[in-house]
C-alpha positions in Angstrom: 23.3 -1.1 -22.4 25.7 0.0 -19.5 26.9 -2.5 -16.9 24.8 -1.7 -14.6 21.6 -2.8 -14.9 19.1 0.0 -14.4 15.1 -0.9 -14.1 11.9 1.7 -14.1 9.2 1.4 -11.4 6.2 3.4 -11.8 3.3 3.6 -9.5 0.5 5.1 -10.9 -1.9 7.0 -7.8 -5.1 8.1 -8.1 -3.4 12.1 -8.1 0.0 11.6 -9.0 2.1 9.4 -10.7 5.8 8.3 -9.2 8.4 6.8 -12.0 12.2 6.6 -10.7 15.0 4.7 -12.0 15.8 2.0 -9.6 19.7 0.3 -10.2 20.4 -3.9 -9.9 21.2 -3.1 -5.9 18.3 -1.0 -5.4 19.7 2.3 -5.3 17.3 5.1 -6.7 18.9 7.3 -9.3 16.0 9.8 -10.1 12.3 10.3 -8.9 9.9 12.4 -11.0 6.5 13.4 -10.2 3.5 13.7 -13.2 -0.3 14.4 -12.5 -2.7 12.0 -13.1 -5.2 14.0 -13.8 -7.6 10.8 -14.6 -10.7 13.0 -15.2 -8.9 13.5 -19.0 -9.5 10.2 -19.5 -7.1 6.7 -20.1 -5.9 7.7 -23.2 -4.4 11.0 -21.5 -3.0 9.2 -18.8 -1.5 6.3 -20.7 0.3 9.1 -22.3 1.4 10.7 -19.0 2.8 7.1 -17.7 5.2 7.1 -20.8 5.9 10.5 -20.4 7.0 9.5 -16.8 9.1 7.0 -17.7 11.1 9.4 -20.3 11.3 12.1 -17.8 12.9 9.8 -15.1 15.1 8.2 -17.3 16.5 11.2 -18.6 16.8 12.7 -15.3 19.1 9.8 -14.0 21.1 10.8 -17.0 20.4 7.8 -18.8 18.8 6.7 -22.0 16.4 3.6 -22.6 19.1 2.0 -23.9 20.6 1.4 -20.5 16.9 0.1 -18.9 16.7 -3.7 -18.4 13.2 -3.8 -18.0 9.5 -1.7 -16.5 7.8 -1.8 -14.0 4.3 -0.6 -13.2 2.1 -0.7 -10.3 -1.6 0.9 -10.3 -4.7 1.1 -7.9 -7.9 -0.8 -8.0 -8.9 -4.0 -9.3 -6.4 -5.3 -11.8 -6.0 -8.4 -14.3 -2.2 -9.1 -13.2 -1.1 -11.6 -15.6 -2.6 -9.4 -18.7 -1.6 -6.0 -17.2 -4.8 -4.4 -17.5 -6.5 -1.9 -14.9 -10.5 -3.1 -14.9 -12.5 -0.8 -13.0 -10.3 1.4 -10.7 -12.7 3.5 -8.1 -9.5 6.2 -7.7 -8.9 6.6 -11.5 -13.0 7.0 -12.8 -13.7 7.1 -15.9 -10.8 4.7 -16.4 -12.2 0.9 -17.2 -10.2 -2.2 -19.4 -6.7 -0.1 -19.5 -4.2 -2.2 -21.2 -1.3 -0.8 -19.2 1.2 -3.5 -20.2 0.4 -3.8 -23.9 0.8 -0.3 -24.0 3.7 0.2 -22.3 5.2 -2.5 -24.4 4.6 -1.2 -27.5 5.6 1.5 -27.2 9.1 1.0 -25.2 10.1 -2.4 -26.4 11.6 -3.5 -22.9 10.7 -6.5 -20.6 7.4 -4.9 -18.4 5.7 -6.2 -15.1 2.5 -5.0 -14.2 1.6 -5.0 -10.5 -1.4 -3.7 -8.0 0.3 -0.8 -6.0 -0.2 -2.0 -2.9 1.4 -5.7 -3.9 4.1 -3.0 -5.3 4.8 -1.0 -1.9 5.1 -4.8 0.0 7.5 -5.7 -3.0 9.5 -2.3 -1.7 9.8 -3.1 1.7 10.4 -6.3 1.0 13.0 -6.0 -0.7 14.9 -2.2 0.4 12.4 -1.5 3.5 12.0 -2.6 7.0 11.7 -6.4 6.0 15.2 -6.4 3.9 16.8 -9.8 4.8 13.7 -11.3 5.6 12.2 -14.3 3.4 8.2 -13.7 4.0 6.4 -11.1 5.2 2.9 -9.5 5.0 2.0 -5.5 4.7 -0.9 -3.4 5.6 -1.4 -0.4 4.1 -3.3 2.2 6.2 -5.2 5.3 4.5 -8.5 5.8 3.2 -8.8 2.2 3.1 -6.9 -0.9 4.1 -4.7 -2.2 1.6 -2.6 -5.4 2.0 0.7 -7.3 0.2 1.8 -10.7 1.2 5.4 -12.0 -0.1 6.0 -15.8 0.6 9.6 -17.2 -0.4 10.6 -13.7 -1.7 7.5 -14.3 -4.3 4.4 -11.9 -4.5 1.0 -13.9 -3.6 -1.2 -12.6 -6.7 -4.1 -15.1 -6.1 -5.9 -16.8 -9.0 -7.8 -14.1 -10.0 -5.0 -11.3 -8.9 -7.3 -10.8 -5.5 -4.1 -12.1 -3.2 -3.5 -9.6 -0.4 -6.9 -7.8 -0.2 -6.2 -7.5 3.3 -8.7 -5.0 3.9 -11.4 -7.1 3.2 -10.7 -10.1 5.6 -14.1 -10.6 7.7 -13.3 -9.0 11.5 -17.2 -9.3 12.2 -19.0 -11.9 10.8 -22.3 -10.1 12.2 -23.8 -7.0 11.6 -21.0 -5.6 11.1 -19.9 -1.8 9.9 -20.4 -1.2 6.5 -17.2 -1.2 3.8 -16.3 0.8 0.9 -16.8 -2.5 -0.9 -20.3 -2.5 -0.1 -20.1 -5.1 2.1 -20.0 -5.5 6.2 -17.2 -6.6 8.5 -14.4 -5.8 6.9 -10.9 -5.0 8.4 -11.2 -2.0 6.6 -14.5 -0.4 8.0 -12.6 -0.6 11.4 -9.1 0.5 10.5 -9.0 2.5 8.2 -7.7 6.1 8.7 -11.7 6.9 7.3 -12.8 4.5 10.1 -11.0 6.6 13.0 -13.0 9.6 11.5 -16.3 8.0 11.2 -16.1 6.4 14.2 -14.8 9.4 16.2 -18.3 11.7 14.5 -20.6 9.1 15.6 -19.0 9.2 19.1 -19.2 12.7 19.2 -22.5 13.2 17.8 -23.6 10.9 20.1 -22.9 13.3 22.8 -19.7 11.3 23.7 -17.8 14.3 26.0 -14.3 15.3 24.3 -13.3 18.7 25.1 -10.4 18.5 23.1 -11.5 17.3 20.0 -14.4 19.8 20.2 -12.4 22.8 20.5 -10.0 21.5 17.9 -12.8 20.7 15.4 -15.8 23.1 14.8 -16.6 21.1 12.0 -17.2 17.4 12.2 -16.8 17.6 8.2 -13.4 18.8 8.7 -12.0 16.2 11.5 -8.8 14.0 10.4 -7.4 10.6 11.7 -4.4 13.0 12.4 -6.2 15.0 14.5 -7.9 12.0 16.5 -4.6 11.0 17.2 -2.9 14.2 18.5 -5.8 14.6 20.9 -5.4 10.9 22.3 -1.7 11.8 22.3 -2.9 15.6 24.2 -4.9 13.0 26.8 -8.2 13.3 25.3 -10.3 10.1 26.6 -12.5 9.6 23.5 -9.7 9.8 20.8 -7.2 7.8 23.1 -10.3 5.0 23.1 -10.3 5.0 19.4 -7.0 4.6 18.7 -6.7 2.1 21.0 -9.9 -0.1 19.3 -7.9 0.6 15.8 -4.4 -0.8 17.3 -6.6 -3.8 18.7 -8.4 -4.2 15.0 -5.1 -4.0 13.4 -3.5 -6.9 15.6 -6.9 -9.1 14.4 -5.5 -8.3 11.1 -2.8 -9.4 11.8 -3.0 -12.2 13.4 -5.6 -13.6 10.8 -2.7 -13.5 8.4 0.0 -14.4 10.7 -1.9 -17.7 10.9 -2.6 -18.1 7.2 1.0 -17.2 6.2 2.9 -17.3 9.5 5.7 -15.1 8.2 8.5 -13.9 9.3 7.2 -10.1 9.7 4.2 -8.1 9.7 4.7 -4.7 8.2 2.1 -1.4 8.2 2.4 1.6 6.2 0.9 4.3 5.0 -0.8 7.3 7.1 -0.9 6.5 10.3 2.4 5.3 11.2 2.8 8.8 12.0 1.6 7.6 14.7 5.0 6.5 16.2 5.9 3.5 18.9 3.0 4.7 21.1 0.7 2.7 18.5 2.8 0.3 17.6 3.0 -0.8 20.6 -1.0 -1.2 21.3 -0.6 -3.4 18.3 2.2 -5.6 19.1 0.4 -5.9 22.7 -2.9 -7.3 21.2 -1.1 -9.5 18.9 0.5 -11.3 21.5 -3.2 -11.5 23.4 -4.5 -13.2 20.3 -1.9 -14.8 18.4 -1.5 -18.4 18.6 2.0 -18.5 21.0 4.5 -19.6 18.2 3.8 -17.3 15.7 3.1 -14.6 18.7 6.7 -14.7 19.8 8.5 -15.0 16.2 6.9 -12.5 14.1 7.9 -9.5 14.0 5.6 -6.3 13.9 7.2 -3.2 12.5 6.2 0.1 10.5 7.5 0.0 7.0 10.5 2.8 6.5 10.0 3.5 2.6 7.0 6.0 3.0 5.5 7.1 0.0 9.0 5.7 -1.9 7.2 1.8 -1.4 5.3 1.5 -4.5 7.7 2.4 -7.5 10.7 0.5 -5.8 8.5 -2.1 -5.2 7.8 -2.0 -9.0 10.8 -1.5 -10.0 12.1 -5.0 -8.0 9.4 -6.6 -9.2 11.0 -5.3 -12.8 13.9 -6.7 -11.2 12.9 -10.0 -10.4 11.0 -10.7 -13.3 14.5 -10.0 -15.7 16.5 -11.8 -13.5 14.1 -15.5 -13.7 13.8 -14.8 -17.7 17.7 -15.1 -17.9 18.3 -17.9 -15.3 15.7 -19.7 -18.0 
């Protein structure tokens, strides 16, 4: 093994996979790209995480003689402490995946298993916007809400490896909209970049008046949260008053957390930070209407600056971290 201590991340999406090479000061070295192509079935794919891992170690010009340890993050519902995927709604037919196992077996180096989106806060945590910082929570915003919460530089797994479902944190305790989960209320049946769609079709179905979004959309099938947004950018009243009721939605996020955790940051990612300073700022100015006045002034609420990078650094660090406690043992 070389000096420099070299660790894999690999975060495993419901369309691609991401494996890079990740050094001890968290400089990347390579970055390779695999389908997932889970419709072949976990065997296949099991296959295509090695093949990953052999692809970006070999383009960092390295062998796996000079990797320290794995690490790999994947979607869904996960059994952290055995590494195994369970019933993943992105990666169907998938079920009971011994990720871990496998990837021990066959490379014979020190693995962490992780859920991606406890991955992507690992990331920023530890390279991204809340470097430096010693707790922090992240939302991630996309089809749905994810969530990662790190307290004394330590991932929050949870008993059962349900720590950080952010997106499932009751907003509205009554009749409220329904989830993906199947269930009302949750952050993510507001939020979420499907939300701002949804929301924006019933508006609009309703006979809400948006001349903008109608001339931009002749197809309420085809309408984006991207879309929504430009048009509240462009002046449109009906988008501008969804984007606002998702910036206020996101700060009750927040806040919830802010007083379960009271970190020192609050970090979202994903999608709709494409949105710029515009929204950030909505949700900085309802978290300061709602926060309790401590936590209100000394957390910090920033958009995460890794991108779509998050989740294997994130595994990779959490490679990192987990080699590092073995050898201070």
């Amino acid at each position: 093994m070389s000096e420099t201590l070299y660790f894999v991340g690999l975060d495993v999406g419901g369309t691609s996979m991401k494996c890079g090479i990740v050094d001890d000061a968290g400089n990347s070295h390579s970055l390779v790209n695999l389908p997932t192509e889970p419709e072949r079935g976990q065997e296949a794919g099991l296959a295509t995480m090695a093949e990953a891992i052999r692809q970006a170690v070999a383009a960092a010009h390295l062998t796996l003689a000079d990797i320290a340890a794995i690490g790999v993050a994947t979607p869904g519902l996960g059994d952290i402490p055995t590494g195994t995927i369970v019933d993943p709604p992105n990666l169907k037919p998938w079920k009971n995946v011994p990720v871990k196992q496998y990837i021990l077996d066959t490379f014979h180096l020190p693995t962490t298993y992780q859920n991606d989106a406890n991955a992507a806060a690992y990331g920023e945590f530890w390279m991204g916007a809340a470097k430096g910082v010693d707790s922090m929570v992240l939302f991630t915003l996309g089809t749905g809400v994810g969530g990662g919460v790190i307290v004394n530089g330590r991932i929050v797994e949870g008993r059962h490896s349900h720590g950080g479902e952010l997106g499932h944190m009751k907003i509205i305790v009554r009749d409220g909209r329904w989830c993906g989960c199947g269930r009302r209320g949750c952050l993510e049946a507001y939020a979420s970049a499907t939300s701002v769609v949804k929301r924006t079709r019933e508006a609009l179905s309703a006979g809400a008046p948006s001349s903008r979004l109608r001339c931009m959309v002749t197809n309420l099938d085809h309408l984006s949260a991207r879309e929504v947004f430009e048009a509240a950018s462009a002046g449109d009243e009906l988008a501008a008053s969804i984007v606002e009721e998702t910036a206020f939605y996101l700060a009750i996020g927040a806040v919830n957390a802010m007083h379960t955790v009271d970190p020192d940051m609050v970090v979202f990612a994903g999608g709709m930070v494409a949105a710029g300073e515009p929204f950030l700022a909505r949700i900085r100015h309802h978290v300061l209407e709602n926060a309790c006045a401590i936590p209100a002034a000394k957390t910090e609420v920033r958009f995460a600056t890794l991108g779509g990078d998050a989740g294997y650094i994130g595994a990779a660090g959490c490679a990192r971290q987990a080699y590092h406690d073995q050898r201070r043992r």
